[in-house]
The first five atom37 places (N, CA, C, CB, O) and aatype in JSON, in Angstrom:
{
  "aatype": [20, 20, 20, 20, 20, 20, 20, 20, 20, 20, 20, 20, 20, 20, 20, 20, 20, 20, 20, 20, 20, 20, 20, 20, 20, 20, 20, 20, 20, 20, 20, 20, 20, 20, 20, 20, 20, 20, 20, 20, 20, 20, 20, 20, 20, 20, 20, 20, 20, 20, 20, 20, 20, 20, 20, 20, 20, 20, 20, 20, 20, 20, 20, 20, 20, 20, 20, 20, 20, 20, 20, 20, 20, 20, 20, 20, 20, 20, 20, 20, 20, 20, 20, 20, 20, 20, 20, 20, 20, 20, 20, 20, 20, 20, 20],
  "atom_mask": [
    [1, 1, 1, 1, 1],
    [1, 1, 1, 1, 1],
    [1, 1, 1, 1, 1],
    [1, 1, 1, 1, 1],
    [1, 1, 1, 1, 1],
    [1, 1, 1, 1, 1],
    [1, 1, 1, 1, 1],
    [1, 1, 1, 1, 1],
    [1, 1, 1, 1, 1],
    [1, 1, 1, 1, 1],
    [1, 1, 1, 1, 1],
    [1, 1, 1, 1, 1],
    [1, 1, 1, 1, 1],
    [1, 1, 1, 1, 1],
    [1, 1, 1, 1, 1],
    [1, 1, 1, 1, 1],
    [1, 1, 1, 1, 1],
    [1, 1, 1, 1, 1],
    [1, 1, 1, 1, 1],
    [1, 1, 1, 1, 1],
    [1, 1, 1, 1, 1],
    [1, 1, 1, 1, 1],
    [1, 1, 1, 1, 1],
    [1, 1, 1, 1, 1],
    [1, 1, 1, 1, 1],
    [1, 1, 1, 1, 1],
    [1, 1, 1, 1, 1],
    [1, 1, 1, 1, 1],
    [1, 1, 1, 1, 1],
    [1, 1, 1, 1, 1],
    [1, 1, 1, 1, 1],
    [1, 1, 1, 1, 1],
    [1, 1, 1, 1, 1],
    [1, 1, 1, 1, 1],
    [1, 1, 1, 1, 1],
    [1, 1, 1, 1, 1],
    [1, 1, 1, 1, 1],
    [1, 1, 1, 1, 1],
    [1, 1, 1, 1, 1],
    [1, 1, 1, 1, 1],
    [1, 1, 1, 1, 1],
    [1, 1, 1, 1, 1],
    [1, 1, 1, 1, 1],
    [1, 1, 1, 1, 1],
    [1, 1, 1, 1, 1],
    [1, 1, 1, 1, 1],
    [1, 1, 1, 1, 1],
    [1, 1, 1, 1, 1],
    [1, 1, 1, 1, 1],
    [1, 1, 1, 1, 1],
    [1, 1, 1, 1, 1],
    [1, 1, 1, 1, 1],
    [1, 1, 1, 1, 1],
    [1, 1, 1, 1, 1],
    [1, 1, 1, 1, 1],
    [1, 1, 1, 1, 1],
    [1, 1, 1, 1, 1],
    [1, 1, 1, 1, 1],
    [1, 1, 1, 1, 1],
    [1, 1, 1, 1, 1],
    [1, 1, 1, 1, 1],
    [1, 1, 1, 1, 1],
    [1, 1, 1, 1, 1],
    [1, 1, 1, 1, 1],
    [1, 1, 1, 1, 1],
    [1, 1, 1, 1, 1],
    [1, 1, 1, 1, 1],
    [1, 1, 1, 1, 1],
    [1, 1, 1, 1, 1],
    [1, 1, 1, 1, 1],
    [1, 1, 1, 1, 1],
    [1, 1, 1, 1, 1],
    [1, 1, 1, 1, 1],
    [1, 1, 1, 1, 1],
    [1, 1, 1, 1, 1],
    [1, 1, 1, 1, 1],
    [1, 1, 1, 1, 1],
    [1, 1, 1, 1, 1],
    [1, 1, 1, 1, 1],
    [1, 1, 1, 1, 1],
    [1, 1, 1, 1, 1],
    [1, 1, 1, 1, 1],
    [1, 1, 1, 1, 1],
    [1, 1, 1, 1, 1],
    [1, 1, 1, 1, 1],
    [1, 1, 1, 1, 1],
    [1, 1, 1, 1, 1],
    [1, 1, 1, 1, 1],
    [1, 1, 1, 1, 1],
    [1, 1, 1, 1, 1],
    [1, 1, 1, 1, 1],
    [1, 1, 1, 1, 1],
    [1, 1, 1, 1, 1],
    [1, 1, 1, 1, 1],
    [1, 1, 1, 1, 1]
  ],
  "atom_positions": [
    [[11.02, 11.83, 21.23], [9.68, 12.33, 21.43], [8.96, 12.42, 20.09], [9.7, 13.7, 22.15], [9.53, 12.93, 19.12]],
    [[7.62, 11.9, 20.01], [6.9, 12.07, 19.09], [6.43, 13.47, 18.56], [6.05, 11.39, 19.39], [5.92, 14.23, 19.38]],
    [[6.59, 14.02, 16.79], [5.49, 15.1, 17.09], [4.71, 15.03, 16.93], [5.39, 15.99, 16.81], [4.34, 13.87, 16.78]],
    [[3.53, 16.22, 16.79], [2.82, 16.21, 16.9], [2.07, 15.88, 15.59], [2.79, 16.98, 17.53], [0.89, 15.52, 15.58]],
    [[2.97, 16.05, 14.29], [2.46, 15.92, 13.0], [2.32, 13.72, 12.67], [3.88, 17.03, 11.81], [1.51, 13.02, 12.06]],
    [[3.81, 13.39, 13.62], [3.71, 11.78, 13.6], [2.8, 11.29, 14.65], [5.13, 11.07, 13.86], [2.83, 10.11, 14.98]],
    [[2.0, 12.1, 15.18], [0.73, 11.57, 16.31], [-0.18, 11.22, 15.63], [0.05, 12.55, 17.35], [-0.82, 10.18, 15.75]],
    [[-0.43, 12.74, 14.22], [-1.54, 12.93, 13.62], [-1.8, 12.03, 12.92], [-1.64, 13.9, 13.06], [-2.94, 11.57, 12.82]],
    [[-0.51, 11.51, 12.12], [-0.51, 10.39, 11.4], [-0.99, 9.06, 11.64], [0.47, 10.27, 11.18], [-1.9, 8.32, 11.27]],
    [[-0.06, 9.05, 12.36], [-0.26, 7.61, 13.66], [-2.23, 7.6, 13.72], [0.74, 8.28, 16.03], [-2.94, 6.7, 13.26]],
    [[-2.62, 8.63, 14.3], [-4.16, 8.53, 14.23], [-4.93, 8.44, 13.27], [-4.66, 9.35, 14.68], [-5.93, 7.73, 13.31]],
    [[-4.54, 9.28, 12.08], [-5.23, 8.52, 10.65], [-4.69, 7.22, 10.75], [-4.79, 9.19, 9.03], [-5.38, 6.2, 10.76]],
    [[-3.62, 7.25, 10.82], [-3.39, 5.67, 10.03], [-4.36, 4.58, 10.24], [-2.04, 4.94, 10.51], [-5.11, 4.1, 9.38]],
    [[-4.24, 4.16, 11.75], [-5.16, 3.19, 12.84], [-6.89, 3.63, 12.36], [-4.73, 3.77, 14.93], [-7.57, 2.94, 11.6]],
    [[-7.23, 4.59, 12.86], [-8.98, 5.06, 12.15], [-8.87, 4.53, 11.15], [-9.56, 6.67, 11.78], [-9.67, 3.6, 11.03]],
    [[-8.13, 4.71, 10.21], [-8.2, 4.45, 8.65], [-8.35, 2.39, 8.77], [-6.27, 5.28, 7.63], [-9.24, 1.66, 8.33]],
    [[-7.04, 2.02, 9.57], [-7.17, 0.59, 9.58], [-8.42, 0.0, 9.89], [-6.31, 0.09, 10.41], [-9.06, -0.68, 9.08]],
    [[-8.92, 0.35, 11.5], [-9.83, 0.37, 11.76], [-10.98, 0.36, 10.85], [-9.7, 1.02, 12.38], [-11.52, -0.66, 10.43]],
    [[-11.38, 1.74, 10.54], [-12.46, 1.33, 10.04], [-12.83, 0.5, 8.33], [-13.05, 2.51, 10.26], [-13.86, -0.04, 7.92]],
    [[-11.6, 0.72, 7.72], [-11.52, -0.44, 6.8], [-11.58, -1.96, 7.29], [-10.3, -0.28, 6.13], [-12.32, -2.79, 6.76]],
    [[-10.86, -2.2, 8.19], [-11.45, -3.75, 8.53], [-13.08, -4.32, 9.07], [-10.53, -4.19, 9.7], [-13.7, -5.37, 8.87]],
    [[-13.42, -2.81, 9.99], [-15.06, -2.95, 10.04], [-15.54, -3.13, 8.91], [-15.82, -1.85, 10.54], [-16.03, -4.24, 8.72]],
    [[-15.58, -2.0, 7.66], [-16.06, -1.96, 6.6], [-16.45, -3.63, 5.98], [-15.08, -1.09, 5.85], [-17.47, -4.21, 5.61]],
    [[-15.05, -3.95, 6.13], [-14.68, -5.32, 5.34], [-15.45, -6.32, 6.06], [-13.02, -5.76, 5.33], [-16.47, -6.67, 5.46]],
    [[-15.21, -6.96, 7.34], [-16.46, -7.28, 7.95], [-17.59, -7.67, 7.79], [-16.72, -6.75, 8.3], [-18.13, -8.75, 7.58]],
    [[-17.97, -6.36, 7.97], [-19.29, -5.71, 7.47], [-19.94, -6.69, 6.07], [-18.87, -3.92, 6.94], [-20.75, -7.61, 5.99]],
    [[-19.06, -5.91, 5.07], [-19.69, -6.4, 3.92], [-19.33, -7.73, 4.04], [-19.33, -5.76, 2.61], [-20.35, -8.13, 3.49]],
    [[-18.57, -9.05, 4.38], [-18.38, -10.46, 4.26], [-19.57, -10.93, 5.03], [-16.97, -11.01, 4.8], [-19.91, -12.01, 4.56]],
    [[-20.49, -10.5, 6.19], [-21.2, -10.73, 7.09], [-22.72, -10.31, 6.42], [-20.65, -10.02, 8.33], [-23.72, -10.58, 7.09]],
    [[-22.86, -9.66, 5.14], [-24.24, -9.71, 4.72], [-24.48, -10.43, 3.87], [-24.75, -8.73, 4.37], [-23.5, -10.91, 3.3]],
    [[-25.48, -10.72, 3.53], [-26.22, -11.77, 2.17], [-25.8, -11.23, 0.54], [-28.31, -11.63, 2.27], [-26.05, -10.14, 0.02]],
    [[-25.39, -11.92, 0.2], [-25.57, -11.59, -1.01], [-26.21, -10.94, -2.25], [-25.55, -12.05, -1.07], [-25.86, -10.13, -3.11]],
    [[-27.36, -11.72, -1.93], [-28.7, -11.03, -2.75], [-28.76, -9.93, -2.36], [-30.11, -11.56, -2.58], [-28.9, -9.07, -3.23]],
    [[-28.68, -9.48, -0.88], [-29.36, -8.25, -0.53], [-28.31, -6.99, -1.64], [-29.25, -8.02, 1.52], [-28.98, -6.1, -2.16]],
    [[-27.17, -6.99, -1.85], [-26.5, -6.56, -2.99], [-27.02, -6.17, -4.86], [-25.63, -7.59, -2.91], [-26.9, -5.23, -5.64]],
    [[-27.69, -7.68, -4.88], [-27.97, -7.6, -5.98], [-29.31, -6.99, -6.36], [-27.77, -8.69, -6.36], [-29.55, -6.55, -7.49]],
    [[-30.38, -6.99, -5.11], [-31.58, -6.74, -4.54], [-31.04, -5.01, -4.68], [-31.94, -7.61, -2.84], [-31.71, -4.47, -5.57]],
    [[-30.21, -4.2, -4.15], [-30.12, -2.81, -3.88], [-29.39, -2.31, -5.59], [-29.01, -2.49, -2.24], [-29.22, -1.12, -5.86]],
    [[-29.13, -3.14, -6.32], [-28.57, -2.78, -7.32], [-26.96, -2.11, -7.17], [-29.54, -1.96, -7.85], [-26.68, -0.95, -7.49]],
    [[-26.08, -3.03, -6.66], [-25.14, -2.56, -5.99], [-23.88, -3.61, -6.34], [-25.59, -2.4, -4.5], [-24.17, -4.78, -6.07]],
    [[-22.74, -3.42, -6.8], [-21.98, -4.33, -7.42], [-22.33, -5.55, -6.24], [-20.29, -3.79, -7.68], [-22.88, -5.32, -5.16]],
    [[-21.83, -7.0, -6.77], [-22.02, -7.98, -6.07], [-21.01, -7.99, -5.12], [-22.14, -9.04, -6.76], [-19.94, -7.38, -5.16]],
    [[-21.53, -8.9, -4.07], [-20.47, -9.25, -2.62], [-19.55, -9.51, -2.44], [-20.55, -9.99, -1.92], [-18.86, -9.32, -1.44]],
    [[-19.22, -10.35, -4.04], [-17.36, -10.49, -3.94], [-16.6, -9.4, -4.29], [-16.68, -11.59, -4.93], [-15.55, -8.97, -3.8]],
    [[-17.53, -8.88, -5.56], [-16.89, -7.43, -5.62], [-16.55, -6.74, -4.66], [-17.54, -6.62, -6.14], [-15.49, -6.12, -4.63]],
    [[-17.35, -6.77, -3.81], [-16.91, -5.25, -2.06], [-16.38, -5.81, -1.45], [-18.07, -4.47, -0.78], [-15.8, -5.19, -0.56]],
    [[-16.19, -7.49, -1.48], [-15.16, -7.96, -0.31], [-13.81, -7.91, -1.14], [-15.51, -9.67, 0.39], [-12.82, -7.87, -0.39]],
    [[-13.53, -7.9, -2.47], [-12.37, -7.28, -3.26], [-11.88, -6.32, -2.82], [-12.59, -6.91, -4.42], [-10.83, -6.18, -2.19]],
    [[-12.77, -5.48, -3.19], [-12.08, -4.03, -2.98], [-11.97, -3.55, -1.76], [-12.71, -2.99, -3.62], [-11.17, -2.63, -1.59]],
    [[-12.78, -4.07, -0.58], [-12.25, -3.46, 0.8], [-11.0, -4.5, 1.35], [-13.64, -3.38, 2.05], [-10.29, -4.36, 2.34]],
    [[-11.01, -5.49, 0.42], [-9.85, -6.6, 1.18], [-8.59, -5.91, 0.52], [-9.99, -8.6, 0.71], [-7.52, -5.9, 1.12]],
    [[-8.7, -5.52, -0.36], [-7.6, -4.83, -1.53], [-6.77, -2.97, -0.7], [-9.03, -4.34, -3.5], [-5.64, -2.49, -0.6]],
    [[-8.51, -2.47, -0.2], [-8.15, -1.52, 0.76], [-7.18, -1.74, 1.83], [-9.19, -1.19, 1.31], [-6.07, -1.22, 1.99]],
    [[-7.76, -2.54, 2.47], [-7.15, -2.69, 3.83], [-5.89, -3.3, 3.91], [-7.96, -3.42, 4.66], [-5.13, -3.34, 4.87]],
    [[-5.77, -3.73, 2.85], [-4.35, -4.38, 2.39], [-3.42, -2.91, 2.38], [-4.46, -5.3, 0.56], [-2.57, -2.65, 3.24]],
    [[-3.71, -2.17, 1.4], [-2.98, -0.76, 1.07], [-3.1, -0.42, 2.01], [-3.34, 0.24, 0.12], [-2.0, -0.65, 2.51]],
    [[-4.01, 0.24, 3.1], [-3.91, 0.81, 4.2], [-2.71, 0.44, 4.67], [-4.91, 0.58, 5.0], [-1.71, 1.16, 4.71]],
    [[-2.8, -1.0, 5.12], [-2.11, -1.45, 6.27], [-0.11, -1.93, 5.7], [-3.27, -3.02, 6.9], [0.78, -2.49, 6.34]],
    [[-0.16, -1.35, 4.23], [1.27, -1.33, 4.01], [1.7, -0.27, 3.61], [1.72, -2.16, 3.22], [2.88, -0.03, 3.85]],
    [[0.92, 0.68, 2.9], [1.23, 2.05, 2.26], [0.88, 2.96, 3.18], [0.51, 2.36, 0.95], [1.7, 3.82, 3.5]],
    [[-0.4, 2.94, 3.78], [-1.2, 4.62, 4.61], [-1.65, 4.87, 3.83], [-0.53, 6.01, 5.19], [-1.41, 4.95, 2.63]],
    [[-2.73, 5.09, 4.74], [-4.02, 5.81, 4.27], [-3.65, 7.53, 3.4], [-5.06, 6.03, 5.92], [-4.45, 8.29, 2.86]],
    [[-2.65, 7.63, 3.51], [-2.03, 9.42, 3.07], [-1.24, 8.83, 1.6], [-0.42, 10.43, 4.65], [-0.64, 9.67, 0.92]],
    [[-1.25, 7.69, 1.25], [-0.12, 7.74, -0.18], [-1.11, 7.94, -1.09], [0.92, 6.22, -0.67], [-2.25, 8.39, -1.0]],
    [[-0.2, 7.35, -2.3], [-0.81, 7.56, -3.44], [-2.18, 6.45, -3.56], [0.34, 7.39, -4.59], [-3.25, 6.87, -4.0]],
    [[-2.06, 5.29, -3.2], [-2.83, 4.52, -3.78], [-3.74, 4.54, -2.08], [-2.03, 3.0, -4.61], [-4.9, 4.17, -2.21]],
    [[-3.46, 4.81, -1.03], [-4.07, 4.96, 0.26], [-5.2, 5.71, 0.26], [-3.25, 5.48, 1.17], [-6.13, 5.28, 0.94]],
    [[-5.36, 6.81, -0.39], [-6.15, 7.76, -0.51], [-7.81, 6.58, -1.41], [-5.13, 9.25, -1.55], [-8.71, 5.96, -0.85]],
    [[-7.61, 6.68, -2.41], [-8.77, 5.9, -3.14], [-9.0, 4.89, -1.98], [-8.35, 5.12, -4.77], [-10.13, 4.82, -1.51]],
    [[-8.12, 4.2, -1.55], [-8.63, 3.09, -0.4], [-9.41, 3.51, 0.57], [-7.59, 2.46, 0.35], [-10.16, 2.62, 0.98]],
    [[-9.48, 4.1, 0.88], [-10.37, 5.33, 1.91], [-11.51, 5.52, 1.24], [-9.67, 6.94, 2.13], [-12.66, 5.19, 1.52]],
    [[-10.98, 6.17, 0.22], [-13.08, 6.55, -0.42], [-13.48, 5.49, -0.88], [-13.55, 7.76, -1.92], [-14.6, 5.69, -1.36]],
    [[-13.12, 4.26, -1.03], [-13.79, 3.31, -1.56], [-14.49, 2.59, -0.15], [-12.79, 2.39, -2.52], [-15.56, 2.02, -0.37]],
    [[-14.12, 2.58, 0.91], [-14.2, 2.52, 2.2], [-15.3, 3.45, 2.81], [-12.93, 2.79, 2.69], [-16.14, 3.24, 3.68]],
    [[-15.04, 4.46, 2.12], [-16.18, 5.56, 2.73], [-17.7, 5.35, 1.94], [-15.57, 7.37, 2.38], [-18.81, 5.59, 2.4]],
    [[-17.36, 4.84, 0.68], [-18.36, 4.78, -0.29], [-19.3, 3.54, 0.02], [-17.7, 4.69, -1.7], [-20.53, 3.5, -0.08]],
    [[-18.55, 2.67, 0.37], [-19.18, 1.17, 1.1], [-19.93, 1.99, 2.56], [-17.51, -0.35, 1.67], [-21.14, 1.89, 2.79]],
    [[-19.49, 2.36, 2.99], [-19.77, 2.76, 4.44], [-21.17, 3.76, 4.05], [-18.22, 3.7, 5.32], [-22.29, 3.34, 4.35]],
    [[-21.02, 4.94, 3.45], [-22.17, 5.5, 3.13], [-23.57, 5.57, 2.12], [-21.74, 6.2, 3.09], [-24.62, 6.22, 2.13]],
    [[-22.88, 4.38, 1.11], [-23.98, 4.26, 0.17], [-24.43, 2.58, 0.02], [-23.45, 4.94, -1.33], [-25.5, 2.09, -0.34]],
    [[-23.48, 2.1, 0.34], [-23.77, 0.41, -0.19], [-24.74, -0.34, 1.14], [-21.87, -0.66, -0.37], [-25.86, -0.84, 1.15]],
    [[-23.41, -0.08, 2.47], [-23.91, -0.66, 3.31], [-25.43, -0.11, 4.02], [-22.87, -0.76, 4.07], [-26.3, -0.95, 4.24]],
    [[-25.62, 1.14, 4.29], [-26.88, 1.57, 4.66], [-27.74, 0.65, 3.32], [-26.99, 3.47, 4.7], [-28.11, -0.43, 3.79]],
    [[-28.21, 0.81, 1.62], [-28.9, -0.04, 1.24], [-28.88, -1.63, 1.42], [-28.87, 0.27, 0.27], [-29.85, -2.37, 1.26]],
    [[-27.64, -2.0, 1.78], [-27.8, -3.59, 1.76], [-28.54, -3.84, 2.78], [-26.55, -4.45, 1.85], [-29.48, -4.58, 2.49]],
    [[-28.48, -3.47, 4.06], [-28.69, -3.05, 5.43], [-30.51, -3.27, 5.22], [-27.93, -1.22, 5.85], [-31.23, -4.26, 5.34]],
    [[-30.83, -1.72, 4.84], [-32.19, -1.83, 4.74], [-33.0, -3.16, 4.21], [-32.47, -0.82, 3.97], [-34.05, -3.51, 4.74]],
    [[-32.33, -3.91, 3.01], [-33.27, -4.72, 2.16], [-32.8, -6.31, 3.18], [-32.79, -4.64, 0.03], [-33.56, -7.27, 3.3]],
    [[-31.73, -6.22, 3.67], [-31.65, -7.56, 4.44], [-32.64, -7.22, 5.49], [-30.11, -8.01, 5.07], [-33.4, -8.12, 5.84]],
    [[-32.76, -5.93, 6.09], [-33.87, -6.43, 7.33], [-35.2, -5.67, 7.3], [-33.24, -6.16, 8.92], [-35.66, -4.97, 8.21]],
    [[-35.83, -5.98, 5.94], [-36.9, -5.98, 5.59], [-37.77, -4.93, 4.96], [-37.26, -6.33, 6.4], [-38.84, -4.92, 4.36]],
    [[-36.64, -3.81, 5.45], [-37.32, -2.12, 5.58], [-37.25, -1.92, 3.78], [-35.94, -0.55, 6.78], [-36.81, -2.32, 2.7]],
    [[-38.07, -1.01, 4.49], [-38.19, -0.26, 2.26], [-37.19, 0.35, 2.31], [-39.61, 1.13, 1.45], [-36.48, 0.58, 3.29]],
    [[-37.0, 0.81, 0.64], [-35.24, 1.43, 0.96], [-35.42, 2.95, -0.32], [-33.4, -0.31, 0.2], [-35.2, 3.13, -1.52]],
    [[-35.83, 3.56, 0.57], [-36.52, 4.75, -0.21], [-36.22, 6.15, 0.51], [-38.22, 4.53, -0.26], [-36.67, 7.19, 0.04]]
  ]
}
């Protein structure tokens, strides 16, 4: 029987996979410019580091040593990069 602490895990882990591979996605699926346009490292750069994430995720966990930064770098794409790339690819002001 599973406990309840290897459930908890089990559920970060997957969210964590999850939404690092969206992340990753994500950023391979926008324009380029729109990056360089938001003042925001370039596109290969974020497809680096979330491909680099999701890599660690998906052999270490999201809970190790090097799992943890993979996450906020994940979170950081998710809350600051992608909302600006977002805006300037579809036209909106980004203010």
């Amino acid at each position: 029987m599973l406990s309840f602490q290897g459930l908890v895990y089990d559920v970060l882990f997957f969210a964590a996979l999850a939404v690092t591979a969206w992340a990753l996605v994500d950023a391979l699926l926008r324009p380029g410019a729109g990056y360089v346009a938001a003042g925001k490292l370039t596109k290969p750069g974020w497809a680096a580091i979330l491909g680099l994430s999701l890599l660690v995720v998906l052999l270490m966990g999201p809970m190790s040593f090097l799992g943890l930064p993979a996450v906020i770098a994940t979170i950081v794409y998710l809350v600051d990069v992608r909302p600006a790339v977002r805006g300037l690819s579809r036209g909106g002001s980004n203010w």
